[in-house]
C-alpha positions in Angstrom: 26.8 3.3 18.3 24.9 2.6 15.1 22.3 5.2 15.4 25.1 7.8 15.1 26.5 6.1 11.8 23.2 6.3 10.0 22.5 10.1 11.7 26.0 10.4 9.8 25.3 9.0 6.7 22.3 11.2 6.3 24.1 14.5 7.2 27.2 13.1 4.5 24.4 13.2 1.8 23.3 16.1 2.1 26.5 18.0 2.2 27.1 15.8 -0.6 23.8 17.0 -2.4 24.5 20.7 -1.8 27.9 19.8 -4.0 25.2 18.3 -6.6 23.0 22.2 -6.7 21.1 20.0 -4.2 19.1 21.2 -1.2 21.2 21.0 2.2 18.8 17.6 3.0 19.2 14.0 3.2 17.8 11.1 5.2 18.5 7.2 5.4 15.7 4.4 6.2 16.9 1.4 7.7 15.5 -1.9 8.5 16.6 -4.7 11.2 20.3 -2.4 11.3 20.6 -2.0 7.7 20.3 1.3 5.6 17.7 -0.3 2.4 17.1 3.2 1.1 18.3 7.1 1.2 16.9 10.1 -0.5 18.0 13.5 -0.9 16.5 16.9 -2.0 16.2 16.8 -5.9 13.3 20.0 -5.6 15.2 22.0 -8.1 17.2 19.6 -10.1 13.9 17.3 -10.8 11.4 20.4 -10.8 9.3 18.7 -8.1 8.4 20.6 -4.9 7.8 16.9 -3.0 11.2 16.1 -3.8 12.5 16.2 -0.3 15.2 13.6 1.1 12.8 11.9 3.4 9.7 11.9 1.0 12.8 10.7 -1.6 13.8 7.9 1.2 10.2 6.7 1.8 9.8 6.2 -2.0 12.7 4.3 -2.4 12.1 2.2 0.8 8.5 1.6 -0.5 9.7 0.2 -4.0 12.7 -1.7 -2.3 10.3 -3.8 0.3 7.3 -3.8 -2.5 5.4 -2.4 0.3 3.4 1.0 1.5 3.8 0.4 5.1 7.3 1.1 6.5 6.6 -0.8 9.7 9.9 -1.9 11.0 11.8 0.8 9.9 13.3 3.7 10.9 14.2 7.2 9.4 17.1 9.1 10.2 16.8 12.8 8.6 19.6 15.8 8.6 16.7 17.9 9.7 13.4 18.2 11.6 11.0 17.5 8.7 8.6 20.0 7.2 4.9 19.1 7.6 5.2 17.4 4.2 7.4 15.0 5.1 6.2 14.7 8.4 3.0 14.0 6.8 4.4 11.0 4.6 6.4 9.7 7.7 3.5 8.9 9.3 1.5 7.5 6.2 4.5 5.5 6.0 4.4 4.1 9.4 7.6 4.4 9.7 8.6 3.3 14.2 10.8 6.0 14.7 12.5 9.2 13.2 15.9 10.7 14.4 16.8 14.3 12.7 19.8 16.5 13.0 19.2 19.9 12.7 15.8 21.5 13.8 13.1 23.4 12.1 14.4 27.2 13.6 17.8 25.8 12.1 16.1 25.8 8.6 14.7 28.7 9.5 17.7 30.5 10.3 19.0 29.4 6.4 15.8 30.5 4.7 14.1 27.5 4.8 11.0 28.4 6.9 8.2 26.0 7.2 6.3 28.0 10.4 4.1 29.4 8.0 2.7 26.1 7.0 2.6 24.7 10.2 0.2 27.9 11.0 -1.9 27.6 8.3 -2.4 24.1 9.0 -4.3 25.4 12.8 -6.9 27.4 10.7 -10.3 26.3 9.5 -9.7 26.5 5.4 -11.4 29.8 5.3 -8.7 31.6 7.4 -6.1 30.3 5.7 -3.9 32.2 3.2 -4.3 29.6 0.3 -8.4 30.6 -0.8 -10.2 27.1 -0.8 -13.5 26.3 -1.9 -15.9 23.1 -1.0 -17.9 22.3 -3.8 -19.5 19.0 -5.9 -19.0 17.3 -2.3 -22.4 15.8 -3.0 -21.0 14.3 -6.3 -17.6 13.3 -4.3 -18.5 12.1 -1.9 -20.4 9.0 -4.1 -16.5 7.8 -4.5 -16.2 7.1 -1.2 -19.4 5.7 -0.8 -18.2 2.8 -3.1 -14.7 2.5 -1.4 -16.9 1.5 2.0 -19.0 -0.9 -0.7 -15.8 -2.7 -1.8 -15.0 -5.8 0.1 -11.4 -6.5 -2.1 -10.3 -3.3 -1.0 -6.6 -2.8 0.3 -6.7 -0.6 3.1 -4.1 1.7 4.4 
């Protein structure tokens, strides 16, 4: 069954990535059968806390197919993703995700996402990051002009 050889191939690269001081993460896109881009998590090696394997993946997939929108492909992911990810997934438009482990499995290793997911159900006020609104009268002029732009790519 092919889904289980590209669930496998993502779960290989991320033991593989733990062997590189890499997080225990990786994920595979594939397209029409075919794996056209994988990512791993590179957070502490490159410095970058969006360096997750599917966020990794998506950029890679992106580049590959010259393209923002992932329609057409699928993403296969060691673990449930973290609201980050899931986030890009979707901005991706990517048909369908598979993951491995779940979210209380990351949990249960330290890596504990509920908190976000939490804070994410509050009104910015409640939440634990303080978060201001201000100049909206001056921002807001920018997207005033992206409504006035016919050339526009949207997305």
């Amino acid at each position: 069954m092919e889904k289980k050889k590209f669930m496998r191939k993502a779960i290989e690269l991320s033991k593989q990535n733990i062997e590189n001081n890499g997080g225990p993460f990786g994920a595979v896109i594939v397209k029409e059968g075919e794996i056209i881009a994988t990512g791993v998590n590179r957070v502490t090696d490159s410095c970058d806390p969006t360096a997750h394997a599917e966020v990794s993946a998506i950029r890679a997939a992106a580049k590959k197919l010259d393209s923002f929108d992932l329609s057409g492909c699928e993403i296969y992911s060691s673990c449930e993703p973290c609201p980050m990810c899931l986030g890009a997934i979707y901005w991706a438009r990517l048909d369908k995700l598979y993951y491995g482990n779940t979210k209380e499995d990351a949990k249960d290793i330290n890596f504990d996402d509920s908190f976000i997911y939490e804070e994410i159900e509050l009104t910015p006020d409640k939440r634990q990051l303080p978060s201001e609104n201000f100049l909206r009268d001056e921002a807001i002029k920018a997207f005033e002009q992206w409504m006035e732009t016919d050339n526009k790519t949207e997305y």
